[in-house]
C-alpha positions in Angstrom: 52.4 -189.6 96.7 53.7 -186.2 98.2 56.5 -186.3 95.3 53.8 -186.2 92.6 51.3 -183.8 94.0 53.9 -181.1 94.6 54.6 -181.8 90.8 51.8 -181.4 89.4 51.6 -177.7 91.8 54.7 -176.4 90.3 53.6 -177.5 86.6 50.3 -175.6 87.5 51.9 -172.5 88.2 54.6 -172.7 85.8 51.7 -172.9 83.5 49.9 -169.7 84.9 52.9 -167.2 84.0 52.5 -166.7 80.0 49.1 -165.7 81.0 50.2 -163.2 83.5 52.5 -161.5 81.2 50.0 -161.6 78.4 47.8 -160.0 80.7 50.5 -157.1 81.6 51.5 -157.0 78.1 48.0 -156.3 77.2 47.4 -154.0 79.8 50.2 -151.7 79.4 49.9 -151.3 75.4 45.9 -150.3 76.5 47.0 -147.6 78.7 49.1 -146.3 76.1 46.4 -146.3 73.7 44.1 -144.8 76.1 46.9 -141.9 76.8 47.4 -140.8 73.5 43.8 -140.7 73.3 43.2 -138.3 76.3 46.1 -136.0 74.7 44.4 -136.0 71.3 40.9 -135.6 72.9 42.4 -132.4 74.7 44.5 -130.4 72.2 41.6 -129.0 70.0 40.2 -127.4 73.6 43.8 -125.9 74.0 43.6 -124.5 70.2 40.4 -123.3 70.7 41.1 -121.8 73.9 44.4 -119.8 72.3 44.5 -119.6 68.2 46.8 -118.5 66.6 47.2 -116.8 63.1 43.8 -115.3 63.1 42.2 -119.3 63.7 39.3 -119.6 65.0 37.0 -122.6 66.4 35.8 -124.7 63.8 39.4 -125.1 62.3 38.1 -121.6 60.1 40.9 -118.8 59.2 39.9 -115.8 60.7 39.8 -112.5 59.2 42.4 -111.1 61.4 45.6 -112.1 63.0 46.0 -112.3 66.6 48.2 -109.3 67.0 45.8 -107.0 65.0 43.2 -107.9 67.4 45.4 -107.6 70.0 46.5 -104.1 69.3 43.1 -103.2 68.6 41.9 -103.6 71.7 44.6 -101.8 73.1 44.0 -98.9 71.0 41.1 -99.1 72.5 39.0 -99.9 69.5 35.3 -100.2 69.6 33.2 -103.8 69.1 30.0 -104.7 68.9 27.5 -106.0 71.7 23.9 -106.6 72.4 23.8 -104.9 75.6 22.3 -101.1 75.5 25.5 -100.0 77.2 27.6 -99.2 73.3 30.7 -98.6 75.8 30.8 -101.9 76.9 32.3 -102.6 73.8 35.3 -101.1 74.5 38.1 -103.6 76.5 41.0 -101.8 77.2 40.9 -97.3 77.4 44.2 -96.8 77.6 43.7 -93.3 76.3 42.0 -92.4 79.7 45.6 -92.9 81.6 46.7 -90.0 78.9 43.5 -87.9 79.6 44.5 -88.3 83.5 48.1 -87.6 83.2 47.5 -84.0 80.9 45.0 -82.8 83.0 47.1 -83.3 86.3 50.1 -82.2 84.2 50.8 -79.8 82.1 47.3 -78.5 82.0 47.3 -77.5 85.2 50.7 -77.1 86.1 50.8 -74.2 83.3 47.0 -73.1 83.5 48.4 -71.9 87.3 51.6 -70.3 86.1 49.4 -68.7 83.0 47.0 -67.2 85.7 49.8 -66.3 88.3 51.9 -64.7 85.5 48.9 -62.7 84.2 47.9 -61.1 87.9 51.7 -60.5 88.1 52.4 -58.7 84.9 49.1 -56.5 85.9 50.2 -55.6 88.9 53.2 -54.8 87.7 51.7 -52.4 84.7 49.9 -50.7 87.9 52.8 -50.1 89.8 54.8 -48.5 86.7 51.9 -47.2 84.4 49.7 -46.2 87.5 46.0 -45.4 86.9 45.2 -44.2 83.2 43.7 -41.0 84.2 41.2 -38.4 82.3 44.5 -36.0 81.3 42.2 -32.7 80.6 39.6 -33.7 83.7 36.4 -34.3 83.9 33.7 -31.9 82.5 30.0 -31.4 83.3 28.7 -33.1 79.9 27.8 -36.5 80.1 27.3 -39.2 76.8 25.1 -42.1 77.0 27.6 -44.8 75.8 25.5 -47.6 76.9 21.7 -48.7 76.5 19.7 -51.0 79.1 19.6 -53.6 76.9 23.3 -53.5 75.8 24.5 -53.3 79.7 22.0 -56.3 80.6 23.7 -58.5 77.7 27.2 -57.4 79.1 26.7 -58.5 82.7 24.1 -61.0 81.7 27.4 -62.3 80.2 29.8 -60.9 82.9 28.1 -62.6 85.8 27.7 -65.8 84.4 31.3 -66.1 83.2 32.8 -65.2 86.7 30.2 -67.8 88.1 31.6 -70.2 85.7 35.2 -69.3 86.1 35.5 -69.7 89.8 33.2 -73.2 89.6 35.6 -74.3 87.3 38.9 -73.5 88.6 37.9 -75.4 91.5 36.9 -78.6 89.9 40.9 -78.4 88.2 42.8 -76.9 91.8 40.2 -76.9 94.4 41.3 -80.1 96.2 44.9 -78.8 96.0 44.0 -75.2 97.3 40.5 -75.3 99.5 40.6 -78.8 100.3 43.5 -78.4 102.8 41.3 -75.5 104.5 38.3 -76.7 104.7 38.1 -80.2 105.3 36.6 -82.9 103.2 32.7 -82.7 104.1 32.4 -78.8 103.1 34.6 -78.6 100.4 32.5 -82.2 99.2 29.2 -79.7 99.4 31.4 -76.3 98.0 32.1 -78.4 94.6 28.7 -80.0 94.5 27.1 -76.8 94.1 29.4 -75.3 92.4 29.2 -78.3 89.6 25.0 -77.5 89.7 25.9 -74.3 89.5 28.3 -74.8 86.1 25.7 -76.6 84.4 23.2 -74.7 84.6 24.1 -70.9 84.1 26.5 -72.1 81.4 23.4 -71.7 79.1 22.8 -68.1 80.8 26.6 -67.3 79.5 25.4 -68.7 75.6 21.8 -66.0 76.0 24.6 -63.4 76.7 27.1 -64.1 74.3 24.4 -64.5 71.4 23.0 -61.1 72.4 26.1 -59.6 72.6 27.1 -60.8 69.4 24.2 -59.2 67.8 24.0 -55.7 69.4 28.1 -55.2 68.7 29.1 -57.3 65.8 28.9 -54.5 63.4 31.2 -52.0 65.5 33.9 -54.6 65.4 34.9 -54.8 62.0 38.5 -54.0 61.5 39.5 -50.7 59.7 42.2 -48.4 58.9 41.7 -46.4 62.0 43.1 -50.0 64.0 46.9 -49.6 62.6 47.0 -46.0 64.0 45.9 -47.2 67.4 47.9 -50.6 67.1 51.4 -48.5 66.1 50.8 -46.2 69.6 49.5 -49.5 72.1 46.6 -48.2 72.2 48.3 -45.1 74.5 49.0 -47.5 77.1 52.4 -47.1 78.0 52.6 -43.4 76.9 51.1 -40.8 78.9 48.9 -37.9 76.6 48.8 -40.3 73.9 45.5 -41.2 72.3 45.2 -43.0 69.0 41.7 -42.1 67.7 39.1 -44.8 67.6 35.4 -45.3 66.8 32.6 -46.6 69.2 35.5 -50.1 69.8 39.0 -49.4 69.3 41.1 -52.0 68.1 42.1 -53.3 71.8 38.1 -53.6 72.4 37.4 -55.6 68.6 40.1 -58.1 70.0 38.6 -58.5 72.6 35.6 -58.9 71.2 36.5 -61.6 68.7 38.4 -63.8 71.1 35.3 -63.6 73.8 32.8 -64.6 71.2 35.3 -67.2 69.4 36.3 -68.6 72.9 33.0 -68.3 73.7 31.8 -70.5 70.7 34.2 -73.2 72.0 33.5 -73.0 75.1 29.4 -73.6 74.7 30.1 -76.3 72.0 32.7 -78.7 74.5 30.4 -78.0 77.2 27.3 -79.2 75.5 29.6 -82.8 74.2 30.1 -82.5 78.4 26.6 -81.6 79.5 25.3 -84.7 77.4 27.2 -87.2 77.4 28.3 -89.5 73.9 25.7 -87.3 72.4 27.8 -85.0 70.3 31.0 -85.8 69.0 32.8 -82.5 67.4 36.4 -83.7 66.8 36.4 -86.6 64.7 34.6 -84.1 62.0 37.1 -81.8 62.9 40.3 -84.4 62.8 38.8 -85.7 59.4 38.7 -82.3 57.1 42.5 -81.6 59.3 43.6 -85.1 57.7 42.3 -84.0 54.4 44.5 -81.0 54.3 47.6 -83.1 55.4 47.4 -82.9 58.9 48.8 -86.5 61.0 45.7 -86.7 62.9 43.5 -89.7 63.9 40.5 -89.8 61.5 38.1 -92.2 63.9 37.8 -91.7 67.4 35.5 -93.5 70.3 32.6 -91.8 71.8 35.1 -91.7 75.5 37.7 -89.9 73.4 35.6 -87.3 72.1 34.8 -86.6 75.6 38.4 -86.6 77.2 39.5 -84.5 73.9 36.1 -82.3 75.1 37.1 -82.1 78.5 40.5 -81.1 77.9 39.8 -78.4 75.1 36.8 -77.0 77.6 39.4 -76.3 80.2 42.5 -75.3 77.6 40.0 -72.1 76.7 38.3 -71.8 79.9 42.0 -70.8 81.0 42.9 -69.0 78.7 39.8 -66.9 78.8 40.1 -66.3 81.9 43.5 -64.8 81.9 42.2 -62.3 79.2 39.3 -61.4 81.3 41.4 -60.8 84.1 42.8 -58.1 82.3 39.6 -56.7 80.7 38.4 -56.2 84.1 41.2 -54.5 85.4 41.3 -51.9 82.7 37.4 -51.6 83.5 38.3 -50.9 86.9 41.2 -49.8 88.4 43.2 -49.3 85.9 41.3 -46.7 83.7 39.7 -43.8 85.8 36.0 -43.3 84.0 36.0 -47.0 82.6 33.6 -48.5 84.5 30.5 -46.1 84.5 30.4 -47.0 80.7 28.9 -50.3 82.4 27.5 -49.2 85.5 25.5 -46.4 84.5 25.7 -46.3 80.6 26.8 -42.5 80.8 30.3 -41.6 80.4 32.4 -38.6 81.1 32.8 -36.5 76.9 36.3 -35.8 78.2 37.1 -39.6 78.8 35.2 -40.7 75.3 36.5 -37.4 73.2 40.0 -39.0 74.7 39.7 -43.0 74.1 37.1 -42.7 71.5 37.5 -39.4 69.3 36.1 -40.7 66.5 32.7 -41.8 68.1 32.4 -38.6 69.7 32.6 -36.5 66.1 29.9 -39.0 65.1 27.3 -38.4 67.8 28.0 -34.7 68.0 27.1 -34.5 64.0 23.9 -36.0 65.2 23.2 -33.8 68.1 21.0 -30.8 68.3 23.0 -27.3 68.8 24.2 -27.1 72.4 22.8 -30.2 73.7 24.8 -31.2 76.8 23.9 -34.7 76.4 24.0 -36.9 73.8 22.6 -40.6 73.4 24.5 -42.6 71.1 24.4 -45.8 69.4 25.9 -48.8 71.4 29.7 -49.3 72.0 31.5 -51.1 74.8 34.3 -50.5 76.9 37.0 -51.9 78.7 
């Protein structure tokens, strides 16, 4: 009896094992089924996620490839977007690393030496040249080379400039220069005002150099008499030499045209800089350039314009000021009788029949016989 029922137990389970390796047969071709499912279920989320050859989701050929798009955005091209903030459509401004690195570069590495090199050479003109003096002396006779009006426009103009001048230098070298000296918390209030400051008597500086224009543009036509003074320097590095001029010689007409011009770009980059993305000057400009064969770019984003404004606003500001340094010298030290042209209006007829002959035979024409004093129409002086 115990022979037979272990029988029948082995035929039992010898019976069981097709089934258990039907059942792992089964089971393992399922999980390969179910595997190359999963992997086919996840590669169109990998495609979306990176396409490639301008693909896009919905197995739909896009209109670009990916390395146009790519180097648009790193050209720091401008897309579209339904916030109010039109900048936020810009991904990558790689342009602004270039902005930083001229403007802590060369711009101000040779704005300094420019500036140094012009104080230099001046006092170097005094120490040779010495003062320009009145060579026959003065007389008794005095000539009204300056009206009210005319002297308000010129230090209307004056005062501003040398308020924006010395506001602006230290935006570009005051934390290299006053920073050191004194100390974070009043140089931080210094430049603070000084930026209020900027802003708001730069439109003082445009009154003046509008009014300026129109009382003196008509004196500062060029004319013969300019190659006469041009050929002798004007007399400045000969003693007794004086070239005849009119009411402006040709040193004061350059002068003139580079203030106003300078001027002009001054006013127009620091309005794009005053209001921000509102006025955009150089695409305009870059576009008629182009036109005339120029290799410039022909659109540019509203954050260029303004780091092409920015730079431009302080590439003249400098440049200004180094000719104004000069001006002012001549005005003041360096020409004896040069300054009362602008502080009273009356000049010595010595000093004018000397550096403006020509003006002088004009108002004495005019004058009744054996007037002393003569007033004459407006001129300017350096």
């Amino acid at each position: 009896m115990r022979h037979s029922h272990n029988g029948r137990s082995r035929r039992g389970f010898s019976g069981l094992i097709p089934a258990i390796v039907l059942f792992l047969a089964l089971y393992a071709g399922f999980s390969v089924v179910a595997g190359s499912w999963a992997q086919e279920a996840l590669r169109p989320a990998q495609e979306t996620a990176s396409p490639t050859g301008g693909m896009v989701p919905g197995e739909s050929l896009g209109s670009a490839s990916d390395a146009e798009i790519w180097r648009a955005v790193r050209q720091g091209a401008q897309g579209n977007v339904s916030i109010p903030n039109a900048m936020a459509g810009v991904l990558i401004q790689s342009e602004g690393e270039n902005w930083r690195n001229i403007r802590n570069g060369p711009l101000s590495v040779y704005g300094i030496w420019g500036l140094l090199g012009m104080v230099i050479a001046l006092a170097l003109f005094f120490a040779v040249r010495g003062r320009i003096r009145i060579d026959s002396g003065r007389s008794d006779k005095l000539m009204e080379r300056f009206n009210d009006l005319e002297r308000f426009a010129h230090w209307l103009m004056a005062g501003s400039f040398i308020v924006l001048a010395l506001s602006g230098l230290n935006m570009l070298y005051g934390r290299y220069a006053l920073l050191p000296l004194l100390g974070e918390n009043l140089f931080a209030t210094l430049t603070q005002a000084g930026k209020v400051a900027h802003h708001y008597i730069a439109f003082a500086f445009m009154a003046g150099l509008v009014l300026s224009f129109v009382l003196w543009v008509r004196h500062n036509f060029p004319d013969k008499t300019d190659l006469a003074w041009l050929a002798k320097a004007g007399g400045l590095f000969t003693r007794k030499s004086h070239p005849p001029a009119k009411k402006f010689n040709t040193g004061q007409k350059l002068l003139f045209w580079l203030v106003m011009l300078s001027g002009l770009a001054m006013s127009l980059s620091g309005i794009a800089l005053l209001f921000p993305f509102q006025f955009g000057y150089f695409e305009p400009t870059f576009r008629v350039l182009a036109a005339i064969g120029f290799d410039v770019p022909t659109q540019i984003s509203p954050m260029a314009e303004m780091q092409l404004s920015q730079i431009w606003h302080a590439i003249v500001g400098l440049v200004m000021v180094m000719v104004i340094l000069g001006h002012i010298y001549i005005g003041t030290i360096g020409m004896e009788g040069a300054f009362d042209a602008m502080g009273s209006g009356q000049v010595d007829r010595n000093w004018a029949r000397e550096h403006h002959s020509l003006w002088v035979e004009e108002v004495e024409r005019g004058e009744p016989k054996g007037k002393g004093r003569a007033k004459a129409a407006a001129g300017g002086d350096d």
